[in-house]
C-alpha positions, 0 to 999 in steps of 0.5 A: 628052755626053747622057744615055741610059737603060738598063733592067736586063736582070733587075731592071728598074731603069732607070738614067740614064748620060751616057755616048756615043752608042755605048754599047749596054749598061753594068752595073746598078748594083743588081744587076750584070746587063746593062743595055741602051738604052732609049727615053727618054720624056723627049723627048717631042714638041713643037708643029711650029710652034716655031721652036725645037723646044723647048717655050717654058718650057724655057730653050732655044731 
């Protein structure tokens, strides 16, 4: 499963959570409110001219 972040609704905090696809919202674990998906930016972008489309040092291909 992959892991998404989730932004506190109240506090802000941003958790990381492996969890499905389908899961929209969980609960903060600081200050229990609800937390909601957010836009990773660990993704980021790569060059459209690897053939993988992961950067060469990552380990995947």
């Amino acid at each position: 499963m992959p892991i998404f972040e989730y932004r506190c609704t109240k506090c802000e905090k941003i958790t990381e959570k492996i969890c499905s696809s389908t899961v929209t919202e969980i609960e903060c674990p600081e200050c229990h409110s609800p937390a909601k998906k957010t836009v990773s930016i660990f993704s980021g972008q790569t060059d459209s001219a690897s053939a993988g489309g992961c950067m060469p040092s990552s380990g995947f291909s």
